[in-house]
N, C-alpha and C positions, 0 to 999 in steps of 0.2 A: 876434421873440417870445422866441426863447432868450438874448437879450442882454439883453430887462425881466426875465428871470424870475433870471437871472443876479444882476438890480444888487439887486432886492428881497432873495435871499437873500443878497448882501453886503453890503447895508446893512441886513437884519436882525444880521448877524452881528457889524458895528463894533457898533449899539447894545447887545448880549451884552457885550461887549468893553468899553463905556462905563460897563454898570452895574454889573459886577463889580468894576472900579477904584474905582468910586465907595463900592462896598460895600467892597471892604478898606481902599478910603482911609479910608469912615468910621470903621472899626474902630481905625487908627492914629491920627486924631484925637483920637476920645476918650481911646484911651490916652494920650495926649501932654497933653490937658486935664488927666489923671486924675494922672500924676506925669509921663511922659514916656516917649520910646519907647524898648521894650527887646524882648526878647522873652518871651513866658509861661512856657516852659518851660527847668527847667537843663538837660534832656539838651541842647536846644538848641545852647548853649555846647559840649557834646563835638564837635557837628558842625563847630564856628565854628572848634576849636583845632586838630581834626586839617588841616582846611582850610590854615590859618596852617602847621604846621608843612611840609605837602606843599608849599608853595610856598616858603617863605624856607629850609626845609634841604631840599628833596629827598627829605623819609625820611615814612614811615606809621605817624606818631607822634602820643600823646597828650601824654606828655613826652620830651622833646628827647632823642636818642640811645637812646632804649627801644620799640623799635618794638611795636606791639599791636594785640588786633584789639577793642578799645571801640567802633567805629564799625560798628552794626547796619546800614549803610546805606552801605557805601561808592563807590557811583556818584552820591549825593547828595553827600556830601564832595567828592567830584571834581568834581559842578556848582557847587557851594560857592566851590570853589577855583579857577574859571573867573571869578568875579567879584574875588576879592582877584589876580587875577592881571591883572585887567582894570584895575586899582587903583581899582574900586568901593566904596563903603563898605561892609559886608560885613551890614548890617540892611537897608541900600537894596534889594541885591542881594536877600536871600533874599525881602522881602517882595514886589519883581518876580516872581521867578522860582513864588513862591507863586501870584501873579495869574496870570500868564499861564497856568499848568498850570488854575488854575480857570476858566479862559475857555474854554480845550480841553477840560476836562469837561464842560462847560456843553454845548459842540456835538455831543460825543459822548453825550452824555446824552442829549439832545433828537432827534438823528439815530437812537438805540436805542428811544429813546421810538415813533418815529414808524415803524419797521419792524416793530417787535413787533407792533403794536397795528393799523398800517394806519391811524394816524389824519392828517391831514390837518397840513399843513406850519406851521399858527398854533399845533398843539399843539406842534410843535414849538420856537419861538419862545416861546408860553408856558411849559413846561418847561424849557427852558434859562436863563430870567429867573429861575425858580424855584427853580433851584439856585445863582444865582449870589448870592444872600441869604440861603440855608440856614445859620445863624448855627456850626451845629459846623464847615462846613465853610466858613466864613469865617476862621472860627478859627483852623485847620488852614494854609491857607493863608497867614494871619498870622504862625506858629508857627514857623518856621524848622526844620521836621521835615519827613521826607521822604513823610508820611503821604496828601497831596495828591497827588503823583505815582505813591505804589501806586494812589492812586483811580484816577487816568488809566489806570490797565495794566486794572485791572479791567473799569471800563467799554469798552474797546477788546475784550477779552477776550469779555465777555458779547456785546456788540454783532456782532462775528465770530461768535461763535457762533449768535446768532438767525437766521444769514444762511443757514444750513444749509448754504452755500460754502467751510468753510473746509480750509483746508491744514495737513497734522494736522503736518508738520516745522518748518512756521512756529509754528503756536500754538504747538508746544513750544519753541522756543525764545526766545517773548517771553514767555513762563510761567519761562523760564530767566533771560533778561534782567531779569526782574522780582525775581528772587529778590537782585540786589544792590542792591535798595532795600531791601526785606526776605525775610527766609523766607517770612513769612505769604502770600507769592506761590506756593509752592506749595502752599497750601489749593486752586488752579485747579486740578490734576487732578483733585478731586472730580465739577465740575459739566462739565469736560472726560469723564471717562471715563461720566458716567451719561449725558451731551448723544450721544456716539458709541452706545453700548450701544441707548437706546431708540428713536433714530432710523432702527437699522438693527436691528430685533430679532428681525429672522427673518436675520438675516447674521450669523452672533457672530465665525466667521474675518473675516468682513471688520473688524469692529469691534473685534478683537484685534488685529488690523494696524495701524489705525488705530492704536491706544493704542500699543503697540511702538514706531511712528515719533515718536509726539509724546513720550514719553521719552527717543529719540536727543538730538530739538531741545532740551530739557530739560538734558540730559549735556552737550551742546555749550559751555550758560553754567555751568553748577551745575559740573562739573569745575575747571574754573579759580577758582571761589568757594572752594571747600574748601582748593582746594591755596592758595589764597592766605591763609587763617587760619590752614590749617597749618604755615605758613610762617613763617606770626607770635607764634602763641600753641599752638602742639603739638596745636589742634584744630580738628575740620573746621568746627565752627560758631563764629560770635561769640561773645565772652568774657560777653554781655551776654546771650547765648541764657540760660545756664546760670545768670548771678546773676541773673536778675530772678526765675526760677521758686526759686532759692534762697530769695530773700531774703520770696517771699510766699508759701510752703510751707504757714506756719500756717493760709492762708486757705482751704485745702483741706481743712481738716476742717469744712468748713459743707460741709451737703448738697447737693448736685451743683444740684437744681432751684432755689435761691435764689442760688448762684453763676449759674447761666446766665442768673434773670430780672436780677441785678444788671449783669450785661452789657449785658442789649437793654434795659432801662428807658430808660437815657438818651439814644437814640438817638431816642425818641418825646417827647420834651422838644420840644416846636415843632411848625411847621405839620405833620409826619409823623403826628402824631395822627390827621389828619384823613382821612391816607389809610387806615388801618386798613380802615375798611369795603370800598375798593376791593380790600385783597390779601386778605382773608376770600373775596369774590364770585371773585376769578381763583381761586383756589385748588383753590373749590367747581367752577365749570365747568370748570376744565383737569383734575382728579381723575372729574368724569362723562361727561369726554367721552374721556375716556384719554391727552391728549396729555402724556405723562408727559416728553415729550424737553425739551417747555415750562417746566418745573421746575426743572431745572435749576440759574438762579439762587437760586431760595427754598433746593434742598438745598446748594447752598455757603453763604449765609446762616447757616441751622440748622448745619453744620461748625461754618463760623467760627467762631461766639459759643459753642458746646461746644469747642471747642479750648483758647481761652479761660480758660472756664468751668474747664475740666479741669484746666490747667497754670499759667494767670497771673490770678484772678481775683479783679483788682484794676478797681475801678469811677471812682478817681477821675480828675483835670480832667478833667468833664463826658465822659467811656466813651471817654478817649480813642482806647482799643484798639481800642473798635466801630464809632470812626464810621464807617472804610471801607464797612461794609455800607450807610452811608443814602440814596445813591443807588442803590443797587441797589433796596432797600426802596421807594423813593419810584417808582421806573419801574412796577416788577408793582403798585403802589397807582396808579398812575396808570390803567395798564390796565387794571385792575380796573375802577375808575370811570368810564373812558370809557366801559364799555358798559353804564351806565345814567345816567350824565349826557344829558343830552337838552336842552341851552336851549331850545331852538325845538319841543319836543316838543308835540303836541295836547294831552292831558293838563295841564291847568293845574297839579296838584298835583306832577308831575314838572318841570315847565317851570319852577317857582317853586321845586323844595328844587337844581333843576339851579343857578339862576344864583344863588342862593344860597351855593353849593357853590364854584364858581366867585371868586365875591366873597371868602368867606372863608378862602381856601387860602392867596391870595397875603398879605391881610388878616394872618391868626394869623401867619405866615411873616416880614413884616414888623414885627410885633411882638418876636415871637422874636430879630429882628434888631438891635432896638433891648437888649433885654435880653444879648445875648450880646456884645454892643458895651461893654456897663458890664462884664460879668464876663471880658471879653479885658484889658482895662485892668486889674482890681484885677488880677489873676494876672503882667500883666507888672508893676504895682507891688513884688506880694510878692516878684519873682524881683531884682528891682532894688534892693530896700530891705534886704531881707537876704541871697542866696546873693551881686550882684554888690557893696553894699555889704562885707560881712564878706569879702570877696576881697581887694576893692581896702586893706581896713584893714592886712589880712597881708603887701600888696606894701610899707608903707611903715615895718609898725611890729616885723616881723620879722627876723634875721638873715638875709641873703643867702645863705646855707647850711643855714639851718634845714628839716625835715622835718616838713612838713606830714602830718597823718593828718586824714581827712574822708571825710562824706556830707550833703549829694552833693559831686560834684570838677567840674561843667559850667563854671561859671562861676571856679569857682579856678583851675583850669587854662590860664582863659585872661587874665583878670587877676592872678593871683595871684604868676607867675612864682615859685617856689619848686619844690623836690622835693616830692612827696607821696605819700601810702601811701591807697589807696582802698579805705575801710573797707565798701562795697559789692560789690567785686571787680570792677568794670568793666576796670577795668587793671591791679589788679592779682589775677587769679584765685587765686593762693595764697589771698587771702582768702575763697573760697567759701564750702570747707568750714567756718568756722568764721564765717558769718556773725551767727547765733542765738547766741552761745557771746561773752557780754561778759567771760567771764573768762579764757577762748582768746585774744580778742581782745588784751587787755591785756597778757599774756603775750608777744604776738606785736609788739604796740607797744612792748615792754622787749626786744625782739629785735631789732626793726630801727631801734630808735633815734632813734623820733618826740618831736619836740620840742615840738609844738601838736597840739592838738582842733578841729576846726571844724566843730559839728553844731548839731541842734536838739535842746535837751539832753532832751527826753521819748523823745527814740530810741534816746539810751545812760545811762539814768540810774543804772546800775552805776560804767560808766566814767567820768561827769562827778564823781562824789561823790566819786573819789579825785585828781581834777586841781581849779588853781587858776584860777578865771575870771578872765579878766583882760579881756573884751572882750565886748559885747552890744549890738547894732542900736539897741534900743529903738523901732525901726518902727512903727508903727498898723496899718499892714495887714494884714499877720499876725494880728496880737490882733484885730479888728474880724472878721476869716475866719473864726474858733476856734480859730485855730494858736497859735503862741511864736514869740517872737524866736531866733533864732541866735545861737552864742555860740561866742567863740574860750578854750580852757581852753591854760595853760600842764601838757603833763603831765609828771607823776615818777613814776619808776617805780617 
């Protein structure tokens, strides 16, 4: 008996396995119909270069002999670099390494699904199908970013905690672990310290002990994180921490509540819509019956997207900041609705909006899947027709010694082969403070000596009006988006 029940949950688990492949295979398909395979995003490229560098010198570089800490993610870079080291092709590799990480969410999705809820093991099987065609997070896993594998910590993370078993030195220190994919890994002591607190709420020493320990486990990874930026760039967080909330500063004088909805909107872009009703109803029962320790997820959820909201609140490729939260979202909407889905229920009119319900979840979902397939293609188009085209122009039509200045640097950095000055401050932080400030900038460009421009000229139309264009994509993709072409400017100072 233990050996059927054995093969059925391992041959549910290859078919999870079958259709996630087949779901980001489709996603690279299209792309590849659409112009060919690249990847969507340029931070991408940062990941790709530091990768390159750690293996052919040795060093923790974005360019060659200047070591830095651009790489928000540096145990992904190390996975990175596990495949060029393997002498994989290095899109082969990341778009593997995407899949598989989404196959393991898939089970730990499905496995959290089913202990929360107490539902029954097809839920769980149907859930984990369900996330393996959730198109942001097909995406994501296409993406060559590390954003797939915070997913995994997350869900591991929540899943331990439903278990009301867990070992507060471990969680801390895979809440630690987690932080060298990203920081945003310690947003987990939120629903870590409220999970401890209401669980034991007539214990608060004990539940201050608790906390205590899982901040050792915490210190254990996070210590060695800092000392290692600070090692590289004189601070304890990444270079990328501080430009990115630089660089969209202005966006912080829109009122706090249309920053936070511009977060979670796009996360409900696809079948999640349809859960809404189910985390309305959990919400409502876990609040009247007091199981506040149940919560938990929802109040990291609500953190996260204020986090956000507060510091970086920037909504585009499709919220990409947010979608860690959508499996999370999608579980408490699941179980929500389990307890009023009813197939088989007496009630003919429950029994019919039940299979209904059912039909159409996977239904919108797979649609979703098809729409997020064409817009994973155009986005790798635009990253390939102008940031890796306009690279590749400068590796051949530049001087060998020339000085690059650019935004973005993902994709020049790693085709480009040239010095460059990163007019974003990724690498180079000196440019922070003066990222808003184009006549700082320019200034600072007649200081260190840059020879070219290579941007999108609506984002410095100060500084392009005083250089001479000498080069432009002339791409479709871009323009058909609402964007512009990129353009390489000769500058004088």
């Amino acid at each position: 008996m233990i050996g059927r029940l054995s093969q059925r949950i391992t041959g549910k688990a290859a078919v999870v396995f079958v259709i996630a492949a087949i779901s980001v295979g489709g996603f690279l398909w299209v792309s590849d119909r659409t112009f060919g395979l690249g990847l969507p995003l340029d931070d991408a490229w940062i990941h790709q270069t530091y990768a390159r560098n750690l293996v052919e010198n040795g060093e923790w570089a974005f360019l060659s002999g200047q070591p830095s800490s651009g790489s928000t993610a540096p145990l992904w870079t190390v996975m990175l670099a596990v495949g060029r080291w393997l002498g994989i092709e290095p899109r082969v590799w990341s778009y593997s390494l995407g899949c598989l990480l989404l196959v393991i969410s898939a089970w730990v999705f499905g496995y959290w699904l089913t202990q929360r809820s107490g539902a029954s093991r097809r839920w769980w099987f149907f859930a984990a199908i369900l996330l393996t065609i959730e198109w942001h997070l097909v995406w994501t896993s296409a993406s060559g970013m590390e954003t797939i594998a915070l997913i995994l910590l997350f869900m591991i993370v929540f899943f331990w905690l439903d278990s009301r078993n867990w070992n507060p030195l471990g969680m801390g220190m895979l809440i630690g672990l987690g932080v060298w994919f990203r920081p945003d890994a310690l947003s987990l002591l939120i629903p870590v310290a409220w999970h401890s607190y209401f669980l034991n709420a007539t214990q608060f020493r004990r539940s201050l002990t608790r906390l205590l320990v899982v901040a050792i486990g915490v210190l254990f990874f996070i210590g060695p994180y800092m000392a290692f930026n600070y090692s590289l760039s004189n601070e304890l967080w990444p270079t990328t921490f501080y430009a990115k909330q630089a660089e969209y500063e202005i966006h912080r004088e829109i009122p706090f509540v249309y920053r936070f909805w511009a977060q979670l909107a796009p996360t409900f872009v696809g079948g999640s819509a349809l859960l809404l009703p189910g985390l309305i109803l959990l919400i409502f029962t876990e609040v009247r019956k007091k199981l506040w320790w149940r919560m938990a997820p929802l109040i990291w959820v609500v953190f996260y997207i204020g986090a956000y909201a507060l510091r970086l609140p920037v909504a585009y490729q499709h919220g990409r900041y947010a979608i860690p939260i959508i499996p999370v979202v999608m579980v408490l909407g699941m179980d929500g609705m389990r307890m009023w889905v009813k197939p088989f229920a007496e009630s003919m009119s429950q029994r019919l909006v039940s299979r209904a319900w059912l039909i159409a979840l996977p239904m919108l979902t797979l649609a979703f899947w098809c729409l997020g397939a064409r817009a994973y293609a155009q986005d790798v188009a635009i990253i390939e027709t102008e940031m890796v085209a306009a690279s590749r122009w400068i590796s051949t039509h530049t001087e060998d010694e020339a000085l690059i200045a650019a935004h973005d640097i993902g994709a020049l950095g790693y085709f480009g082969k040239r010095a460059l000055v990163d007019m974003a401050g990724l690498v180079s932080p000196e440019v922070i403070p003066i990222l808003r400030d184009e006549v700082a900038l320019a200034k600072f460009l007649d200081a260190r000596g840059a020879d070219y421009i290579m941007t999108f000229p609506g984002w410095y139309p100060t500084l392009v009006e005083h250089a001479e264009l000498i080069y432009t994509t002339d791409a479709t993709f871009s323009i058909e988006a609402g964007g512009e072409n990129i353009a390489v400017y000769r500058w004088r100072p």
